[in-house]
C-alpha positions as CSV (number, residue, x, y, z in Angstrom):
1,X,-38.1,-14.8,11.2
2,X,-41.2,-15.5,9.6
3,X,-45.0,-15.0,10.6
4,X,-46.6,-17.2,12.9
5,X,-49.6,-18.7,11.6
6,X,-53.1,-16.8,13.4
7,X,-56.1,-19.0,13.7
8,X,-57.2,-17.1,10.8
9,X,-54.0,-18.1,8.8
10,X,-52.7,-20.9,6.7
11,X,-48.9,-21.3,7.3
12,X,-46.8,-23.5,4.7
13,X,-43.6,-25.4,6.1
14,X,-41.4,-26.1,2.9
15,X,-38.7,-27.8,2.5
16,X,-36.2,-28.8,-0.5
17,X,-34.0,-31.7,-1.3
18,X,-31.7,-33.4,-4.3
19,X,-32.7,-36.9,-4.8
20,X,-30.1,-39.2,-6.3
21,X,-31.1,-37.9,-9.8
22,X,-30.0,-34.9,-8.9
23,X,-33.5,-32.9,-9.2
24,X,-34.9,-30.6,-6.3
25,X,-37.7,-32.2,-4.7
26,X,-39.6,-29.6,-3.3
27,X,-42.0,-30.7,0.2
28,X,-44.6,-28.3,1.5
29,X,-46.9,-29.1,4.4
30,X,-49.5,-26.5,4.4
31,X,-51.7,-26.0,7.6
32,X,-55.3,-24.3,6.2
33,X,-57.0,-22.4,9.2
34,X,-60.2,-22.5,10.4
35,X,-63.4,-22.5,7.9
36,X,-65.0,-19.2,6.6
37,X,-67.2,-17.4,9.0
38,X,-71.0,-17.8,7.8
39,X,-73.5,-14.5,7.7
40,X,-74.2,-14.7,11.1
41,X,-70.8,-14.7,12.4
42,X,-70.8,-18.8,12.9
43,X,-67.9,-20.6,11.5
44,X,-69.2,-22.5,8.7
45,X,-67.7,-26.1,9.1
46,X,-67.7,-28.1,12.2
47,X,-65.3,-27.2,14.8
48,X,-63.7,-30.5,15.0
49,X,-62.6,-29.5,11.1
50,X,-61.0,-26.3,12.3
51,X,-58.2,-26.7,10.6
52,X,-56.6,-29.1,8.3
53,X,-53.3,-30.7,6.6
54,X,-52.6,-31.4,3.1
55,X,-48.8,-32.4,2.3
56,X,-47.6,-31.5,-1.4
57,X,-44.7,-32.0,-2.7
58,X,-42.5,-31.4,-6.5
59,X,-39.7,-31.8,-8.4
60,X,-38.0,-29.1,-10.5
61,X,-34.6,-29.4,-12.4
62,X,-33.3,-26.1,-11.0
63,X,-33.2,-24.6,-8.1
64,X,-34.7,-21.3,-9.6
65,X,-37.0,-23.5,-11.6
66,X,-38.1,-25.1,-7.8
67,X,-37.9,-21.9,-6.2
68,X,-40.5,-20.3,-9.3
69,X,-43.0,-23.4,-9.0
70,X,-43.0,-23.0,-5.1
71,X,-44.3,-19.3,-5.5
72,X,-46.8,-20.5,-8.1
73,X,-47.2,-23.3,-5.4
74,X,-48.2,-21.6,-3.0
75,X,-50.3,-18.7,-4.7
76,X,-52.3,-22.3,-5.9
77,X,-53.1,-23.8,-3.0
78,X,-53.9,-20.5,-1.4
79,X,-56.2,-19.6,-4.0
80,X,-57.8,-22.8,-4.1
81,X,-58.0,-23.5,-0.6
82,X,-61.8,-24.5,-0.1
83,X,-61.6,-26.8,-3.1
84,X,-58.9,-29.1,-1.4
85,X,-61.1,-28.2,1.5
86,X,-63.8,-30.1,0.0
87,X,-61.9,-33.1,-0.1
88,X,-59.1,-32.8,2.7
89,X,-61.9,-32.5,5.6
90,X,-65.4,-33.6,3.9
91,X,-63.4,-36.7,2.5
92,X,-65.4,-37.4,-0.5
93,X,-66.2,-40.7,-2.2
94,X,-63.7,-40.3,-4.4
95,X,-60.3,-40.9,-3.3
96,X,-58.5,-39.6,-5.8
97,X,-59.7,-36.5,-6.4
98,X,-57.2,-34.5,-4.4
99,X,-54.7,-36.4,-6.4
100,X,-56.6,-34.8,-9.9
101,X,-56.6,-31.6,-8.6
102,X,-53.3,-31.3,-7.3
103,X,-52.0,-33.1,-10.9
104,X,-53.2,-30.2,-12.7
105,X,-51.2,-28.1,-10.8
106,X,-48.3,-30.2,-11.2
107,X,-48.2,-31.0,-7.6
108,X,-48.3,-34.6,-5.8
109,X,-49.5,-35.8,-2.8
110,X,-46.7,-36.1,-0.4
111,X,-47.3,-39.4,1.5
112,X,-43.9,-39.7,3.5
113,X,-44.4,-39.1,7.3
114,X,-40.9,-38.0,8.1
115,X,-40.0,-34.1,7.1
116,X,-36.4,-32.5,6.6
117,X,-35.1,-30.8,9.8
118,X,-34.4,-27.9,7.5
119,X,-37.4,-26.0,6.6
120,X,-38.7,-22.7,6.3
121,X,-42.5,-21.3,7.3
122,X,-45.0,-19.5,5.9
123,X,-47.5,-17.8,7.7
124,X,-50.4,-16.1,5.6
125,X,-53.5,-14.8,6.3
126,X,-57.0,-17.1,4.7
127,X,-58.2,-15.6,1.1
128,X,-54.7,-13.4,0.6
129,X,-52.2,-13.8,-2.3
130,X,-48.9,-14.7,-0.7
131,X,-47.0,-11.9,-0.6
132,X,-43.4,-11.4,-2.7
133,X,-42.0,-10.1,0.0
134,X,-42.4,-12.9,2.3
135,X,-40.6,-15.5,-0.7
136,X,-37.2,-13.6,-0.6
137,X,-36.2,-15.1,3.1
138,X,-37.8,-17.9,2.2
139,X,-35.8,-18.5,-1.0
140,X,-32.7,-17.5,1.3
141,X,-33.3,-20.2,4.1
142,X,-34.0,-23.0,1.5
143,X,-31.0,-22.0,-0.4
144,X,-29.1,-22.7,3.0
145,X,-30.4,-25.4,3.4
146,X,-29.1,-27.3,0.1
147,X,-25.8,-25.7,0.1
148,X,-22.9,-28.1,0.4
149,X,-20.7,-28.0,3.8
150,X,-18.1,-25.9,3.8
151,X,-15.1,-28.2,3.7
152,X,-12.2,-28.4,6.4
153,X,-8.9,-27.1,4.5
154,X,-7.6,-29.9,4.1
155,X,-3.9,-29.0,5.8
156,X,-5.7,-28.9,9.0
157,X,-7.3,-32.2,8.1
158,X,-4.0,-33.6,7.8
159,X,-2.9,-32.5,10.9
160,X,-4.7,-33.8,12.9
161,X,-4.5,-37.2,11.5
């Protein structure tokens, strides 16, 4: 259904939850692609830094209000992909710059290993704005992933008791 990341692409996996407090937490798992391509044609960053993970994650009240920051989200970390770069593969001195970048942004640094079974990916190509277009199934498979079971009519439950 969606686009398979190119080795020229960055693909998000996102996923949402309700926490006890009942707000959306909102996990993304975006896979940058390969470094940009010097003058010459050579890549410009090692090749054992080809490509790179930086889990994200946010909490919104709504699910439209989750569903808006995950657009802005991802237009972010597109846009800013060779600063996290910077510190996701050249792994600075300073640990916590990620975390100071990503702040202003509003996001977090998503530390848990384990990732919902329900997701939805994004494949986009490096240096592009992520297209509207692509954030209407996206929007639709998250949705279906939240939405409470349908429940069993209780008569027939009954029943078969």
């Amino acid at each position: 259904m969606f686009p398979k990341a190119t080795p020229h692409a960055n693909e998000y996996v996102c996923a949402i939850e309700r926490n006890q407090n009942g707000k959306y937490n909102v996990r993304i798992r975006a896979t940058f692609g390969p470094g940009k391509r010097g003058a010459n044609g050579d890549s410009a960053v090692p090749a054992s830094h080809n490509s790179w993970t930086l889990p994200v994650y946010f909490l919104a009240s709504s699910f439209n209000g989750a569903m808006k920051k995950l657009e802005e989200a991802l237009q972010m970390l597109q846009k800013n992909e060779d600063r996290l770069r910077f510190w996701g593969v050249e792994r600075t001195d300073d640990p916590k710059l990620t975390g100071d970048l990503l702040r202003e942004w509003g996001l977090w640094l998503d530390r848990r290993r384990e990732f919902p079974r329900k997701m939805a990916e994004l494949g986009v190509p490096r240096e592009r704005p992520v297209p509207a277009s692509m954030l209407a199934p996206l929007r639709r498979v998250l949705a279906d992933s939240i939405a409470p079971e349908r429940p069993v009519d209780r008569d027939r439950a009954l029943a078969s008791d």
